[in-house]
N, C-alpha and C positions, 0 to 999 in steps of 0.2 A: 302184622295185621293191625290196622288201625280200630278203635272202640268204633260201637258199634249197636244197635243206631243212639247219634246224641238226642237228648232232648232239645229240644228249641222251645223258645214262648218269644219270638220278635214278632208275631203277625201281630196285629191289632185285633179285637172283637174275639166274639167267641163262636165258632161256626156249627157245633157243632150241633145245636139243636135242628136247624135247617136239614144236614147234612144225613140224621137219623131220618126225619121223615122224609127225604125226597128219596132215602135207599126204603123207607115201606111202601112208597110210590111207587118204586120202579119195579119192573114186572122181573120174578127172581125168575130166573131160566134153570137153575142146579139142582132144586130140589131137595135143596138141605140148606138150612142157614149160611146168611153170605158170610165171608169175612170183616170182624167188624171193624172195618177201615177207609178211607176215604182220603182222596188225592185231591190235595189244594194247590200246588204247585210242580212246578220241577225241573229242569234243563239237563239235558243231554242223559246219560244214565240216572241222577238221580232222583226221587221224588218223595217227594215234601207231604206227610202222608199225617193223617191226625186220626187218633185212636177212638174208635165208639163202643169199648166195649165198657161192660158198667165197673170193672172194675180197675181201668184203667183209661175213662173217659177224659176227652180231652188231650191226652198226651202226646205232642209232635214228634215224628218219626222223620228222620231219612234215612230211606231205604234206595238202593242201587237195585234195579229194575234188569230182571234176567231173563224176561218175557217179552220185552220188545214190543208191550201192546197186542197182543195175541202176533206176536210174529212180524208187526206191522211199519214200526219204526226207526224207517230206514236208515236217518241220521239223526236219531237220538229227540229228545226235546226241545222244541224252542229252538232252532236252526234258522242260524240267518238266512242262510238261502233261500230259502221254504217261507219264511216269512218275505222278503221280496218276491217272490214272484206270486204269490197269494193278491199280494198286493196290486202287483201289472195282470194277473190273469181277471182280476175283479173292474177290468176298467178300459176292456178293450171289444166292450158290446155283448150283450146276453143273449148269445144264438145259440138254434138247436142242430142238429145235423141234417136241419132242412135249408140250411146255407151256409156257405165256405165258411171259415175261420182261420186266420191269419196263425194264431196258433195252434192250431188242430194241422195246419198244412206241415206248419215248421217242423215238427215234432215228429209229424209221419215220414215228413221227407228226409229228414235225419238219424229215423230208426229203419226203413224199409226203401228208400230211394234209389239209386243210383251210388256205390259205394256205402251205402249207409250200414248203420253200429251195429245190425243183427242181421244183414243180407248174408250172410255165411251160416245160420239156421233155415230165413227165407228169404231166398234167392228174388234177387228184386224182379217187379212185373209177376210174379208169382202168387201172390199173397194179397190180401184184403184185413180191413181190420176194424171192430166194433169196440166203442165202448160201454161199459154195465156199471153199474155201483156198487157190485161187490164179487166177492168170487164166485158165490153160487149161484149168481145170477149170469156172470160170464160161463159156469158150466151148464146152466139152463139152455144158454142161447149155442152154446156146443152142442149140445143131445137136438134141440131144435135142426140147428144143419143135419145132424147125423140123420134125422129121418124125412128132412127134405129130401133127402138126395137117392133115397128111394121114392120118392113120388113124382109124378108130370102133371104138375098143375093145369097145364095148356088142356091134355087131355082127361084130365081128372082119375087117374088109374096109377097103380105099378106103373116104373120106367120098364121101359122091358127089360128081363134080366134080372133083375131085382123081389120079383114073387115072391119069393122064398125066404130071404134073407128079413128073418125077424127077430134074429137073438142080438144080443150086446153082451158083449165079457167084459167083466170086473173081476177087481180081485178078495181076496178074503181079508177084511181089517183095513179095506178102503173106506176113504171119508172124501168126500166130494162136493157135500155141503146138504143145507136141514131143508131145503123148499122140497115140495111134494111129489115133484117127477124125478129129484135125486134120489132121494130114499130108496128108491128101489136099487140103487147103483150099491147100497150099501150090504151087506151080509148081516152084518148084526140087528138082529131081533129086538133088541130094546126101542130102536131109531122105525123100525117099521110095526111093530104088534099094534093094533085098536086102530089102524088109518086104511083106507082104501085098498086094495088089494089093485093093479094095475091090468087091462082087460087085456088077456092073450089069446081071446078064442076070436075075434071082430079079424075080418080081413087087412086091418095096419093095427094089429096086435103087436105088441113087442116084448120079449122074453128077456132075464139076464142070468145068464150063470155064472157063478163065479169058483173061482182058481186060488188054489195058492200062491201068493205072490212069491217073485224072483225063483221060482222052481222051475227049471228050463225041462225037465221031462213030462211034469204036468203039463207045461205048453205045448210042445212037441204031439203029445197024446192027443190035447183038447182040438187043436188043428187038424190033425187028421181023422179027428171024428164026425168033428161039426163044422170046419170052416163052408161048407155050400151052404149053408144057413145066416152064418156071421153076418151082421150088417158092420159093428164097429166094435172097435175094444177103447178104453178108458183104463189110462194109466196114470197114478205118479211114481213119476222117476224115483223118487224118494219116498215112500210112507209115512206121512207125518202121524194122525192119530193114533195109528196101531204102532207105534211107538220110535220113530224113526227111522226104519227099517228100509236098507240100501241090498239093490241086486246085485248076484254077482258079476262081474265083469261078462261083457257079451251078450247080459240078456234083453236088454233095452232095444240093442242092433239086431239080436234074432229077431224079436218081437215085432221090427218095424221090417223086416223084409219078409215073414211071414206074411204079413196082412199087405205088404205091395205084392204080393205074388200070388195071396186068393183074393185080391181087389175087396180088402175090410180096409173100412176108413180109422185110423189111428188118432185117437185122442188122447194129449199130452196134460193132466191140471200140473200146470206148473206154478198155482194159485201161491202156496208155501214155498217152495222151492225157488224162485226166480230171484236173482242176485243174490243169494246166501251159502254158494256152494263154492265160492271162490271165481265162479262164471257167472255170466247173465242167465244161464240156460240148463238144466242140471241132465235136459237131452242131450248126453253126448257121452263118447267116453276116448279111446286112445286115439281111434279112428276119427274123431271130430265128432261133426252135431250129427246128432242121430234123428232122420227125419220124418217130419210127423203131416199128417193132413189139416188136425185143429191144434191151434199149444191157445190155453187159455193159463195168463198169468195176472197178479193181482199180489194184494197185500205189502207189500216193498215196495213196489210200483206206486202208492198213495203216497209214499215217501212218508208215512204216518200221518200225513196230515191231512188229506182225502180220502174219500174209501172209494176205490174206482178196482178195476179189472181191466184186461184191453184180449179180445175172444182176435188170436189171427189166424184168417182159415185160406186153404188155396181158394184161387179167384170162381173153381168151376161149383164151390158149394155154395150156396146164396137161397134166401127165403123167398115164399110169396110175398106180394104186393106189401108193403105195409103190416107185416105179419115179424116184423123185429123191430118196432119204433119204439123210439126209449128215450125219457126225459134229457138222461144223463149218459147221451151219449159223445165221450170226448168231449164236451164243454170246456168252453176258454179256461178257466180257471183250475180245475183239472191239468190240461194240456201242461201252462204254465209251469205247474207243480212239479207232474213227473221230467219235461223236457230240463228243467233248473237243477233238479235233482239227479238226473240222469249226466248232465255236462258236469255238474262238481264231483259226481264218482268218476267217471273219467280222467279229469284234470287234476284229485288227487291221489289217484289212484288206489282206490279205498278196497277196490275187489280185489288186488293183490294182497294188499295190507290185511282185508277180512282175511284171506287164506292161510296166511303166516299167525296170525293170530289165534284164530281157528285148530290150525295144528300142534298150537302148543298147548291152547287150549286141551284139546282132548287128552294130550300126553298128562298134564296136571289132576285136569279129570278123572284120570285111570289111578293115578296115583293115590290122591288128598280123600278120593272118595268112596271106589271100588276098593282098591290096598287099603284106606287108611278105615272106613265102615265098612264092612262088610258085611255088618248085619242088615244094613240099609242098602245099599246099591250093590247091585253083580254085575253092570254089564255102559260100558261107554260105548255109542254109536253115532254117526252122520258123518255130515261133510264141512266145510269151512265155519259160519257160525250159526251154524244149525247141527246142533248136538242133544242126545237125548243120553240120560242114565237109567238103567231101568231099574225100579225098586225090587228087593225080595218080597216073595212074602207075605214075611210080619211085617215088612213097613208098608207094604200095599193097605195092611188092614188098618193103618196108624197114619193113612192120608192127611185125613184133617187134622188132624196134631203135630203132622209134621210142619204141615204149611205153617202153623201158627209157631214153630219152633224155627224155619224159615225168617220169618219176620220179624221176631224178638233180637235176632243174629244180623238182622240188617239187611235182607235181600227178600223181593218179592219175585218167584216163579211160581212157573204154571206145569203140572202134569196130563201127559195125555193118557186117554184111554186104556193103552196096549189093544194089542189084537187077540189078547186072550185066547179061549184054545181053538185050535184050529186041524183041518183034517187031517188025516193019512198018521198022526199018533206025532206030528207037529209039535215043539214043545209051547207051552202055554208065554204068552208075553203081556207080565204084569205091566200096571202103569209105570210113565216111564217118564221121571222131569227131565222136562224141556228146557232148554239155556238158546236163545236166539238173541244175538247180539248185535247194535245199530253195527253199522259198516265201520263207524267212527270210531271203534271201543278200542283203545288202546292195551297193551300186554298189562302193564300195572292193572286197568281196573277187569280185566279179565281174572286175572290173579286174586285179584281182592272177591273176587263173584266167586271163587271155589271155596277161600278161606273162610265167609260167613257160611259159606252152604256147611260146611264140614263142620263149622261149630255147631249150626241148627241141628244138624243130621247127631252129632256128638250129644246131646239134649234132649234124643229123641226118649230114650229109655230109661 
């Protein structure tokens, strides 16, 4: 294990008086004092971080980055690739999707085309595809189709058939995103109490109930209760905020032939999930890709350096008139990004490589951090390099100190929520740090990400 983190003093100036006030500027989202640190630089895993707390102000940090930018970092910092085509996407005419675009063609036509890199999710001629500027906004414009498609704009009523159908299932410890018609998508009480209440009494009222995820008798149940109501169900493949949380084998596939066989439309966020599971798609399992009506992905998709989303829905869902216009929809520059991005994970073969890593990952995981604290972590979960540990406990209650014991050891991550407790006598699921790693992270610095964790985690008490 190499020391950890060095100090540095080669920048020039002193930054961080800027750097305090532009963090009392910035609008704090957490609710508790932020971390007091600040990122001045970085490339690839690591980043070049300066201290603002008062008793150790000023002091340069490199820290190895185990968050990925909330997830989002597809190949790391500073990537040539991304920086070329940032550059050809910024200089090839500033159009909206109110006319063609040379790259918005390319990109379509190479992911959904005629033989194209994801027609084995959706089938070419099949599918349509929007772009959003963020995940939530790509799952906005998902729930939008979901209840277009109970309406007849032509005749302004119910399609026929459709009356009835006013619920939407979610699941319990779902996260979907913070705008105001997701919220209801979520169960937990903290994200919806003091906001709107959503109107279910109006004739295009919309109800949601939610399930235990990955419980195949719960579903089994909930279907034969309610599916003549059911307008849509809203899944991740994977559970990121309630703590990484994977189904078991089958359930994805029941899931998606349940709602083809009482005509519910099937929505995939595969916002988190998309290129981290060792596939492009984390719908799928022995059987292949597990097929969906909406997959809304995003996050890796920016390749880190965009924040885009891409919403792909069958061709026969679509909005009224101008009732889905959006700044930043696929714009060149975007396009660029991910289609550059998308050809260097390809060519070198970075999705294999995340899964090989990924799986040893976890094994070291299980070991250095579950076997070697116990007092701190019980439990290693996910798929390729998207993994979560879930804290005990007393270290749930020792969050914020552990981050900052985190830090001193030389890694910055992030923990998610947990799904905390949940029905039928469900065991409760504390928070749970998250490790998502660019596609690029080689086994060394994968290694070196457990060995600082495990010193911080060793410091906690």
């Amino acid at each position: 294990m190499s020391a950890a983190p060095a100090a540095r003093d080669d920048r020039a100036g002193d930054p961080t008086g800027v750097l305090s006030r532009g963090a009392d500027l910035h609008l704090n989202h957490y609710g508790a004092p932020r971390l007091p640190f600040a990122c001045v630089g970085g490339r690839g895993l690591e980043l070049d971080v300066v201290d603002l707390s008062p008793e150790g102000r000023g002091r340069r940090l490199r820290l190895l980055d185990a968050s990925g930018g909330y997830a989002s970092a597809t190949l790391g910092g500073d990537h040539p690739v991304l920086r070329g085509a940032l550059a050809r996407g910024t200089a090839v005419g500033n159009v909206t999707d109110e006319l063609g675009s040379l790259e918005r063609a390319e990109l379509l036509d190479r992911l959904f085309g005629p033989g194209g890199l994801w027609t084995g999710h959706f089938p070419a001629g099949q599918y349509h595809v929007s772009g959003r500027n963020s995940g939530s906004e790509g799952n906005e414009l998902a729930l939008r189709l979901v209840l277009e498609s109970r309406f007849d704009g032509r005749r302004l009523k119910h399609r026929q058939g459709k009356e009835r159908r006013d619920t939407i299932l979610a699941f319990q410890g779902a996260w979907h995103g913070w705008t105001g018609e997701l919220v209801q998508l979520l169960n937990r009480r903290h994200y919806r109490a003091g906001l709107p209440e959503p109107d279910t009494a109006g004739p295009y009222g919309v109800r949601v109930d939610h399930i235990p995820f990955g419980d195949t008798d719960a579903l089994a149940e909930y279907f034969a209760a309610s599916a003549d109501r059911l307008l849509a169900v809203v899944v991740e493949p994977i559970q990121g905020d309630a703590g990484i949380l994977l189904p078991p084998p089958g359930y994805l596939r029941d899931l998606s032939r349940r709602c083809a066989a009482d005509d519910v439309l099937l929505v995939a966020d595969e916002v988190l999930t998309f290129a981290k599971t060792g596939r492009w798609l984390a719908m799928r399992d022995a059987e292949g890709p597990v097929p969906t009506d909406i997959t809304v992905i995003g996050k890796y998709l920016g390749m880190g350096t965009v924040s885009t989303s891409m919403v792909i829905a069958r061709k026969e869902l679509a909005v009224r008139a101008s009732g889905a216009v959006t700044t930043s929809d696929l714009r060149p520059p975007h396009c660029a990004v991910i289609r550059d991005g998308i050809e260097h994970i390809v060519s070198e073969g970075l999705l294999r490589q995340s899964a090989d890593v990924g799986a040893k990952l976890a094994e070291r995981l299980d070991t250095a951090l579950v076997g070697g604290h116990p007092d701190v972590f019980t439990e290693v979960r996910g798929a390729g390099v998207m993994l979560g540990v879930e804290l005990t406990s007393a270290a749930a209650e020792q969050l914020g100190t552990l981050r900052r014991k985190l830090i001193d050891a030389g890694v910055y991550a992030e923990f998610m929520a947990g799904a905390g407790k949940r029905s039928g006598d469900r065991r409760y699921i504390h928070p749970t740090l998250r490790i998502v790693l660019p596609l690029t992270t080689g086994q060394a610095q994968a290694d070196e990400i457990v060995d600082r964790v495990a010193a911080g985690a060793g410091s906690l008490w």
